[in-house]
OpenMM code with the backbone's topology and positions (N, CA, C; nanometers):
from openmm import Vec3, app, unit

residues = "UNK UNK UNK UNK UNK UNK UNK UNK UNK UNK UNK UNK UNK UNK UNK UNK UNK UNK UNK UNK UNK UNK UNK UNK UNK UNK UNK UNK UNK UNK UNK UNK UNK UNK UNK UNK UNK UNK UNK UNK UNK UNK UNK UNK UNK UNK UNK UNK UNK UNK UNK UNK UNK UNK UNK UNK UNK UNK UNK UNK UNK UNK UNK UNK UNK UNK UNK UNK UNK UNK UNK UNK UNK UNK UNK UNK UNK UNK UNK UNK UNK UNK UNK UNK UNK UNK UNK UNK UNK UNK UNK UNK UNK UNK UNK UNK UNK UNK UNK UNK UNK UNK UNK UNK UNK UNK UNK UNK UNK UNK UNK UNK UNK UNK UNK UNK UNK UNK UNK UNK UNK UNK UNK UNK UNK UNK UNK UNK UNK UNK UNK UNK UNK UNK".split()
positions = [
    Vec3(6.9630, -0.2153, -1.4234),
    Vec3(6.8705, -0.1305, -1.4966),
    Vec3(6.8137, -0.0260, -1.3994),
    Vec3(6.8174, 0.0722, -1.4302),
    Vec3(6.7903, 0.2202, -1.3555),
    Vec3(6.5789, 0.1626, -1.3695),
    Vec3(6.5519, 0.2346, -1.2244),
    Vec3(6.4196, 0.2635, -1.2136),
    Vec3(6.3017, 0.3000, -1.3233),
    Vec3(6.3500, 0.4330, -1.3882),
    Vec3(6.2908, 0.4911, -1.4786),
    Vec3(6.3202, 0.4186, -1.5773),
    Vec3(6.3792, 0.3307, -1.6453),
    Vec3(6.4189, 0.2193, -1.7741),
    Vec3(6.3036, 0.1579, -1.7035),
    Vec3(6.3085, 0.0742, -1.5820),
    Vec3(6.2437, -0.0411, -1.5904),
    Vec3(6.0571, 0.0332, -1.5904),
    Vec3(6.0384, 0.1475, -1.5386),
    Vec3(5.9203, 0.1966, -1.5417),
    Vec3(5.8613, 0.2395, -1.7028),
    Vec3(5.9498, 0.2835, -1.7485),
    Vec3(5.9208, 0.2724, -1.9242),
    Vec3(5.8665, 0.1421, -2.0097),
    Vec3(5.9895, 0.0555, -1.9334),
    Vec3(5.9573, -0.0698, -2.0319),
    Vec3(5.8356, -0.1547, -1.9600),
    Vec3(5.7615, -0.1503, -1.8334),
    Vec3(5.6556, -0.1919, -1.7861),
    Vec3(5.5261, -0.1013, -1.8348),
    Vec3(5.5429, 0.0193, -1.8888),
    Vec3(5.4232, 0.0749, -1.9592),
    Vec3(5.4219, 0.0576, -2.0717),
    Vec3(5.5001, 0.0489, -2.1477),
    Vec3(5.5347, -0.0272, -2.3155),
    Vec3(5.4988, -0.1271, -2.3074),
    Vec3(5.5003, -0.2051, -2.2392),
    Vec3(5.4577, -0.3697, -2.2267),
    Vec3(5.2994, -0.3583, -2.1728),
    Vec3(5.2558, -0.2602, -2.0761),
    Vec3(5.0958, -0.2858, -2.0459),
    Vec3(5.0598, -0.1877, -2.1615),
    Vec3(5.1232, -0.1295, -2.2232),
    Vec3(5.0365, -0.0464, -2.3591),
    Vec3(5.0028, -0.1220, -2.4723),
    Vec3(5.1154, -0.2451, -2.5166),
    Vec3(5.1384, -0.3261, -2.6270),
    Vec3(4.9941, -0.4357, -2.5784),
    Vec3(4.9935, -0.4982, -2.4704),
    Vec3(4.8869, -0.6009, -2.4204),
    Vec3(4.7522, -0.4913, -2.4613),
    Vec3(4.7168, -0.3764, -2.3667),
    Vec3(4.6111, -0.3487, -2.3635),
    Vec3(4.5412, -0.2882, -2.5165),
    Vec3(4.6506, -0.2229, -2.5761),
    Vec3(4.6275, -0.1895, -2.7059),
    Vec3(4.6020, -0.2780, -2.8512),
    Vec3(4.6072, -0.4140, -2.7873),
    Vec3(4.6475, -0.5349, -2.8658),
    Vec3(4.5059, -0.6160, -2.8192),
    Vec3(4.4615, -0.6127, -2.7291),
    Vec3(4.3275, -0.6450, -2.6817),
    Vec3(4.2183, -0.6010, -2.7142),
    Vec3(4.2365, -0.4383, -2.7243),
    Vec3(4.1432, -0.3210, -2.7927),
    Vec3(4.1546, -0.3726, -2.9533),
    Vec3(4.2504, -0.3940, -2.9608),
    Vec3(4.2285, -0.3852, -3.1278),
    Vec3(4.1835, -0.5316, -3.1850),
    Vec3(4.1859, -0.6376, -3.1060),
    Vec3(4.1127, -0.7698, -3.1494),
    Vec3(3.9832, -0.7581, -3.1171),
    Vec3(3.9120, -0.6722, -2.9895),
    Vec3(3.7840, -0.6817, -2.9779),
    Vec3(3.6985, -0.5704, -3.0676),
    Vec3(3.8223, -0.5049, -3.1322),
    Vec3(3.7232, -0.3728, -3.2321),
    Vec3(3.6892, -0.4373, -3.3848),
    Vec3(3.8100, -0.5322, -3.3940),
    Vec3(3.8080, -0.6315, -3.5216),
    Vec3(3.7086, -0.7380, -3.5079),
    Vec3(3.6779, -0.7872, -3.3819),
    Vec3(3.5684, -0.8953, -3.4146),
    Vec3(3.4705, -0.8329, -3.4388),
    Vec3(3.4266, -0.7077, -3.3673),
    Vec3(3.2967, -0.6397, -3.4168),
    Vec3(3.2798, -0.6106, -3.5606),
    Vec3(3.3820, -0.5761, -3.6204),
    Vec3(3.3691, -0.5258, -3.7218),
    Vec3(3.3757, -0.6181, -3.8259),
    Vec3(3.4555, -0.7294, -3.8452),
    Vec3(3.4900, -0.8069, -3.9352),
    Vec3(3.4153, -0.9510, -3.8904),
    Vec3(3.3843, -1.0107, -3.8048),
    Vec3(3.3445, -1.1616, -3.7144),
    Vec3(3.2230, -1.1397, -3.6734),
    Vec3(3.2272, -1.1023, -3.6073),
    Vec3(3.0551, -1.0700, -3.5109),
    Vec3(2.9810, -0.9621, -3.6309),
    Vec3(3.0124, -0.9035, -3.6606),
    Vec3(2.9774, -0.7921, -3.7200),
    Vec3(2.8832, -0.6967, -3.6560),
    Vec3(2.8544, -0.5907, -3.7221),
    Vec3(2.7942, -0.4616, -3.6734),
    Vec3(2.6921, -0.5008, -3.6508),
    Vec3(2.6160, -0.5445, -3.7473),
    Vec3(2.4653, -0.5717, -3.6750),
    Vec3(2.4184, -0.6793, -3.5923),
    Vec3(2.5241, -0.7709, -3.5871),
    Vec3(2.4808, -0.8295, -3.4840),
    Vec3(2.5438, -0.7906, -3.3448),
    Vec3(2.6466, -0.7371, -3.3419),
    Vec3(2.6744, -0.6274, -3.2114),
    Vec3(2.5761, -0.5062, -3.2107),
    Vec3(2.5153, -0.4704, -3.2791),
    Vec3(2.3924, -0.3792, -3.2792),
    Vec3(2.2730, -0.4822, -3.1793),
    Vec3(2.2446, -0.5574, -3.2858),
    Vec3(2.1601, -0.6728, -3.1961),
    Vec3(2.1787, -0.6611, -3.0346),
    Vec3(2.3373, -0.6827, -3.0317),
    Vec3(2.3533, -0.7621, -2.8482),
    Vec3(2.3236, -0.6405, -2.7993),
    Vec3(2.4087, -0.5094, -2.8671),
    Vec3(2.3690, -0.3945, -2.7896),
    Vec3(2.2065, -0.3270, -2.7270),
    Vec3(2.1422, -0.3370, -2.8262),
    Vec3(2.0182, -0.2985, -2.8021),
    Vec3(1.9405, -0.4084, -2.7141),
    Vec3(1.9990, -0.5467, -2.7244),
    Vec3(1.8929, -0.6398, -2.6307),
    Vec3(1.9560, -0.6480, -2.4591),
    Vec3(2.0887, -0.5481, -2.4589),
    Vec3(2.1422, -0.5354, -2.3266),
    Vec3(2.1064, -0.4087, -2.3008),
    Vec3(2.0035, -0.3071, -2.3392),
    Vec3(1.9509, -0.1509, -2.3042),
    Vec3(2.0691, -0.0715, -2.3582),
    Vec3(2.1692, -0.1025, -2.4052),
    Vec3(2.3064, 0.0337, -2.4555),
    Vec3(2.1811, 0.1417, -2.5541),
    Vec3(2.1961, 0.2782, -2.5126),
    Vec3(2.1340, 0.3729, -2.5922),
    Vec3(2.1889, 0.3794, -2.7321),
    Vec3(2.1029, 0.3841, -2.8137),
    Vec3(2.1590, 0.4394, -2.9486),
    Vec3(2.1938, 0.3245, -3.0000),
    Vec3(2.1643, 0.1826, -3.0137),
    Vec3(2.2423, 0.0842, -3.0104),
    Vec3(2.3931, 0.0493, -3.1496),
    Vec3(2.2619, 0.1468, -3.2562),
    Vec3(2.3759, 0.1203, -3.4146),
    Vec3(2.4698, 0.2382, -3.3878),
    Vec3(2.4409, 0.3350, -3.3610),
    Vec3(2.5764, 0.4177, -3.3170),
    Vec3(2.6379, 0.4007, -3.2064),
    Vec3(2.6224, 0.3681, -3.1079),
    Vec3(2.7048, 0.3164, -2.9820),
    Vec3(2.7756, 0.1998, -3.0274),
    Vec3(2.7352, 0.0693, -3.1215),
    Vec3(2.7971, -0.0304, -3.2177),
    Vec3(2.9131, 0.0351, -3.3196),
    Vec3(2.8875, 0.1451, -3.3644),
    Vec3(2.9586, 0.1853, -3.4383),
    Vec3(3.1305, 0.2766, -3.3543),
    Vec3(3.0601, 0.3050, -3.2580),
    Vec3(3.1044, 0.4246, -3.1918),
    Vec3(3.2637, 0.3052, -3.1067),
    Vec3(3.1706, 0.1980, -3.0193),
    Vec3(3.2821, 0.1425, -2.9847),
    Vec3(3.3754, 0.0532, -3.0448),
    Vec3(3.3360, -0.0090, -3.1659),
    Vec3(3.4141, -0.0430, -3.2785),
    Vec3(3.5189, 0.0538, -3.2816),
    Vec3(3.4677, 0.1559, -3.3609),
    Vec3(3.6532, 0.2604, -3.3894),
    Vec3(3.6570, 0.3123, -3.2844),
    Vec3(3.6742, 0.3518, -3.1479),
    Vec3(3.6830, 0.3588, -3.0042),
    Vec3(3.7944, 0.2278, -2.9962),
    Vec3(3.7492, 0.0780, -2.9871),
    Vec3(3.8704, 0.0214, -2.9954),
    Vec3(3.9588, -0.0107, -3.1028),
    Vec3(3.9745, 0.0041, -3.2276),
    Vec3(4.0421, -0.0114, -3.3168),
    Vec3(4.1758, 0.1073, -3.3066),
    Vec3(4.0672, 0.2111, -3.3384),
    Vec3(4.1738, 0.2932, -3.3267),
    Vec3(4.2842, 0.3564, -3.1787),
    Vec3(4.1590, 0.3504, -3.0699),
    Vec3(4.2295, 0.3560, -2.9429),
    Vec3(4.3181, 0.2641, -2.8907),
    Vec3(4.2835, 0.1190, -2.9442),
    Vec3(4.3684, 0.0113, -2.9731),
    Vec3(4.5523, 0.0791, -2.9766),
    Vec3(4.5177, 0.1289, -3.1545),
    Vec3(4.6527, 0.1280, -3.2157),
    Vec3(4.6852, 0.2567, -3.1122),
    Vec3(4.6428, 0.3560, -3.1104),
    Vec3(4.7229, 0.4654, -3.0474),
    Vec3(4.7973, 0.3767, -2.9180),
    Vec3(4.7101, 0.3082, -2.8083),
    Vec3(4.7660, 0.2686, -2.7493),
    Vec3(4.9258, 0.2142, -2.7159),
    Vec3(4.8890, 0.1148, -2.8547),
    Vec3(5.0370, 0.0561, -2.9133),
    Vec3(5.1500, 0.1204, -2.9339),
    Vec3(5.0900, 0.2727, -3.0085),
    Vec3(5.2177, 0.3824, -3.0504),
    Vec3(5.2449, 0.4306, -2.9058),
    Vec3(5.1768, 0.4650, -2.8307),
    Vec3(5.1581, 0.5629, -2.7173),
    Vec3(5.1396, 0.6846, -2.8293),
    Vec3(5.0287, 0.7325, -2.8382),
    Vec3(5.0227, 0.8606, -2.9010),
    Vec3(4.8652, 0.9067, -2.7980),
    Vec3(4.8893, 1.0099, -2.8117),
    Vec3(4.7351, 1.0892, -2.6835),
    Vec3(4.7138, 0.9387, -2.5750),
    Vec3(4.8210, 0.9097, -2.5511),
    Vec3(4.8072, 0.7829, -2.4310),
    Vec3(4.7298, 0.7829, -2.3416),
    Vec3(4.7510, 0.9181, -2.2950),
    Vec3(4.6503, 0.9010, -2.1271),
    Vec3(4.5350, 0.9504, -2.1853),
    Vec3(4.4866, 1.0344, -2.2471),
    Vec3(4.3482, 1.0337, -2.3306),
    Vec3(4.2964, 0.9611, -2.3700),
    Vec3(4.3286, 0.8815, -2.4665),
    Vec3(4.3212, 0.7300, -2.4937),
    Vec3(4.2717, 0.6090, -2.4104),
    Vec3(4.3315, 0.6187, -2.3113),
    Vec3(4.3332, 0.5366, -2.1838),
    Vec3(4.1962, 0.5929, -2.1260),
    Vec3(4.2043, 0.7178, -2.0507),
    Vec3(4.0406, 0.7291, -2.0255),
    Vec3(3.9718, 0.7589, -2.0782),
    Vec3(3.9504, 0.7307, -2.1944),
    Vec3(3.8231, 0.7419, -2.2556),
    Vec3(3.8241, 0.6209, -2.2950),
    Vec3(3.9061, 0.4891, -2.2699),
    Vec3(3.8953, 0.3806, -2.3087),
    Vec3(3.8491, 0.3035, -2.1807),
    Vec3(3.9081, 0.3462, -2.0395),
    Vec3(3.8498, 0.2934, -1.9109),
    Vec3(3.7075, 0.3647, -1.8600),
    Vec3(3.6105, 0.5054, -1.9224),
    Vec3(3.5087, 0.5171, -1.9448),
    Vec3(3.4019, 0.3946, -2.0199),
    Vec3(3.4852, 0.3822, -2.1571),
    Vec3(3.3731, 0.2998, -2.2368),
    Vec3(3.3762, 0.1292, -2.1274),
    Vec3(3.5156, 0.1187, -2.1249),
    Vec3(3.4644, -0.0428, -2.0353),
    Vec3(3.4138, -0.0005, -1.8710),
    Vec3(3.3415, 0.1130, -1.8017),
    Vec3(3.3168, 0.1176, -1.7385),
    Vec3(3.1850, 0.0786, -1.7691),
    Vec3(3.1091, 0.1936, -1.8889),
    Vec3(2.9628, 0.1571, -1.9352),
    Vec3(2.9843, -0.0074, -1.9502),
    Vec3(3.0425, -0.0384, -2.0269),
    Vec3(3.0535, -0.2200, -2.0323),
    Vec3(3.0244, -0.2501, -1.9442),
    Vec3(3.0683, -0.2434, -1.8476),
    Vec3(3.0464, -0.2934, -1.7031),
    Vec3(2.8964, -0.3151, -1.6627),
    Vec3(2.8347, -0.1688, -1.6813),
    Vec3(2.7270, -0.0976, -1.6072),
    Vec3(2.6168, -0.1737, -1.6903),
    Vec3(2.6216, -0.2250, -1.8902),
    Vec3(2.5242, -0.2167, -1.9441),
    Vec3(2.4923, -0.3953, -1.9413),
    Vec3(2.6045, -0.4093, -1.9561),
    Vec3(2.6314, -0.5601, -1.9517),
    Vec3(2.6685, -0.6664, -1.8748),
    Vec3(2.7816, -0.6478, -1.7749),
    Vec3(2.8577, -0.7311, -1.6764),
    Vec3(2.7811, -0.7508, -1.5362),
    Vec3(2.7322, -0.6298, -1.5260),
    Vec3(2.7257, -0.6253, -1.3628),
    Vec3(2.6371, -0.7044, -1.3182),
    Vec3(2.4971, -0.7723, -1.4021),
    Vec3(2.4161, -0.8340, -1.3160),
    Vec3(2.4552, -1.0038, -1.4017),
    Vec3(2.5757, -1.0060, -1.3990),
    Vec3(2.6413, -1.1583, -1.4067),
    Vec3(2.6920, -1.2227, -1.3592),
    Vec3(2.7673, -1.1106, -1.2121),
    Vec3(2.8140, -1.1428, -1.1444),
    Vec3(2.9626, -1.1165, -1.1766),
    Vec3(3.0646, -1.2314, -1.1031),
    Vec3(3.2278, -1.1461, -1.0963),
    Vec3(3.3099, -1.1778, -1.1826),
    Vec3(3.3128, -1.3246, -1.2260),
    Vec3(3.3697, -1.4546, -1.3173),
    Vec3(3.3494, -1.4203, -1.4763),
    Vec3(3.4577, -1.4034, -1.5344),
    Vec3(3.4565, -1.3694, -1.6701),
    Vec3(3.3713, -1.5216, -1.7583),
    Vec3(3.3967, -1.6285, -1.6836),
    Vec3(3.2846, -1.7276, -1.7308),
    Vec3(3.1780, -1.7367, -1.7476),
    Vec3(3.1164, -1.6554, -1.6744),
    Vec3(2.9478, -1.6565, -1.6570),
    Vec3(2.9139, -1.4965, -1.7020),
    Vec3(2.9905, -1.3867, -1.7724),
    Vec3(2.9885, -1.2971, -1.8541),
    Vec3(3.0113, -1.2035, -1.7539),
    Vec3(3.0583, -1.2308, -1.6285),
    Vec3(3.0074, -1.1204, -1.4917),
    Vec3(3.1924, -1.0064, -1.5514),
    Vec3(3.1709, -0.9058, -1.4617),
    Vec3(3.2717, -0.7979, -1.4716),
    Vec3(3.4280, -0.7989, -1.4018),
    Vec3(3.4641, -0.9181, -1.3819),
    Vec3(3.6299, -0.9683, -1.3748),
    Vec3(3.7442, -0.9155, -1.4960),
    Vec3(3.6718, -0.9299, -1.6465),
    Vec3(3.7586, -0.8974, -1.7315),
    Vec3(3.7703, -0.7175, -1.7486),
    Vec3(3.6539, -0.6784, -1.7344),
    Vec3(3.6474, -0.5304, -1.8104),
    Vec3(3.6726, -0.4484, -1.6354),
    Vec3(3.6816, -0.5093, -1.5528),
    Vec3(3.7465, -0.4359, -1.4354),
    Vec3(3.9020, -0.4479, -1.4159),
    Vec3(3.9615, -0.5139, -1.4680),
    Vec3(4.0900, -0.5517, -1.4939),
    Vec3(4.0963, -0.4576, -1.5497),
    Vec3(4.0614, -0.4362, -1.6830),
    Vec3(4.0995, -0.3618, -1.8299),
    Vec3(4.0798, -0.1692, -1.7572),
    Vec3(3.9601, -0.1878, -1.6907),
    Vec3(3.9907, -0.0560, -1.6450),
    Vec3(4.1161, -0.0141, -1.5370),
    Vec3(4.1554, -0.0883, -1.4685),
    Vec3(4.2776, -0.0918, -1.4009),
    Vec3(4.4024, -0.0347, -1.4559),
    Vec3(4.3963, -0.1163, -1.5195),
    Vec3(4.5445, -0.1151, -1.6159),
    Vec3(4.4815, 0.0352, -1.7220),
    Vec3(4.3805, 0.0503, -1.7392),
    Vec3(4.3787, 0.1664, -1.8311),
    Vec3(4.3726, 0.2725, -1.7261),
    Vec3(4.3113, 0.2978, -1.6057),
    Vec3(4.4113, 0.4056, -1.4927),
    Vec3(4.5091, 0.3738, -1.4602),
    Vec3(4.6200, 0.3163, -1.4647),
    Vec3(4.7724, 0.2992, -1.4582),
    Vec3(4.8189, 0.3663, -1.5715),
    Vec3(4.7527, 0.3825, -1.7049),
    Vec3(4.8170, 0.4469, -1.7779),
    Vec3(4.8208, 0.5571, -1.7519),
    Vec3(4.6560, 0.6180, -1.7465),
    Vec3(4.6429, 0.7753, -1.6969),
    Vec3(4.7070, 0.7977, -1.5760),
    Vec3(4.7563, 0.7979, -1.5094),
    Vec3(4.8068, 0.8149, -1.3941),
    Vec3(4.9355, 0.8425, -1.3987),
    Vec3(5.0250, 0.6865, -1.4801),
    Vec3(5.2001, 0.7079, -1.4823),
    Vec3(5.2128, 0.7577, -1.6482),
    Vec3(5.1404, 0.7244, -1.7185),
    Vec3(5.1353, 0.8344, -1.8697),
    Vec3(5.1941, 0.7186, -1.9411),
    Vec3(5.2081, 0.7192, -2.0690),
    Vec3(5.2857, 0.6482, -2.1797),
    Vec3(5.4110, 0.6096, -2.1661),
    Vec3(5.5368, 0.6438, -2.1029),
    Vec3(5.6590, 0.6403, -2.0705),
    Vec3(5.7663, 0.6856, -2.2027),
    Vec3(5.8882, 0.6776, -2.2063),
    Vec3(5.9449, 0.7790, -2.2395),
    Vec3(5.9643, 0.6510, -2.4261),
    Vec3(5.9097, 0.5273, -2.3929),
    Vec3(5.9283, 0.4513, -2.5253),
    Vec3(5.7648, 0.4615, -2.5697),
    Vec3(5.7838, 0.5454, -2.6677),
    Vec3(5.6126, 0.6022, -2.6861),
    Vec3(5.6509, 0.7390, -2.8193),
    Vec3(5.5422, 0.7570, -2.8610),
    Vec3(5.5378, 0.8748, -2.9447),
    Vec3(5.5088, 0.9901, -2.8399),
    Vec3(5.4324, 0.9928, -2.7157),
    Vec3(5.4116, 1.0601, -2.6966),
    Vec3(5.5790, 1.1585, -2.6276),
    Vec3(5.6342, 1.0459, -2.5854),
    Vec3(5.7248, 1.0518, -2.4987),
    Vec3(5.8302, 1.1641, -2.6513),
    Vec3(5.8631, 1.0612, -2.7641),
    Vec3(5.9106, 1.1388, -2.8417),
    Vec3(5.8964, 1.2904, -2.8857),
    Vec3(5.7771, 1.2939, -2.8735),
    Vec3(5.7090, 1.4354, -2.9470),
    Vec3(5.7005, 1.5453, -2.8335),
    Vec3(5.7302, 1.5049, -2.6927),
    Vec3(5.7502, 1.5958, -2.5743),
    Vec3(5.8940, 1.6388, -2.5977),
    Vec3(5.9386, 1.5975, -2.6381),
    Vec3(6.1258, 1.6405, -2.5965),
    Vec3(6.1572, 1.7477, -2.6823),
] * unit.nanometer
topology = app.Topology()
chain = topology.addChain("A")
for resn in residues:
    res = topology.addResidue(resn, chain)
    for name in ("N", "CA", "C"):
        topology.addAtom(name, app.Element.getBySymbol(name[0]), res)
């Protein structure tokens, strides 16, 4: 398998995970936890605006989710998706320490990782975006 195959099919595969992650944590807000009680957590962790910032990162991951999945506005997508889990980080994680057990910022520093790997090497050529360039 040529380089560029195997570099395609390793961003298709971290797009499918990360976009698949986004879109279960935009669904629990919305459908499980629901809005107001993610309104709740938001506002009792200082997030500004708490019912629109609730609202805001709901379809933020749902839909940034699915684009993900397609690769469509990928690397857009991606940072503005490793922005919002940065605030995560900042509003929530950081004074928990490192251990995704004890709520600290292990998981949503990962997630930003892999969401600058996207911005960086882009969607790859198995992607919409990849399609709609040619």
């Amino acid at each position: 398998m040529d380089k560029p195959a195997v570099r395609d099919a390793a961003l298709l595969l971290l797009r499918i995970v990360l976009g698949t992650v986004f879109i279960a944590h935009g669904w629990d807000k919305l459908m499980f936890t629901g809005l107001t009680e993610t309104t709740g957590q938001f506002s009792a962790w200082g997030v500004p605006q708490p019912q629109l910032s609730a609202w805001l990162v709901m379809a933020a991951e749902l839909l940034g989710g699915a684009l993900l999945v397609v690769g469509l506005l990928t690397t857009f997508v991606a940072g503005l998706l490793a922005l919002l889990m940065v605030a995560a980080i900042w509003f929530v994680h950081l004074d928990s320490g490192f251990f995704t057990a004890t709520g600290g910022l292990e998981f949503p520093a990962v997630l930003v990782a892999a969401l600058v790997m996207i911005v960086v090497f882009g969607s790859g050529r198995v992607s919409l975006d990849g399609v709609l360039s040619k």
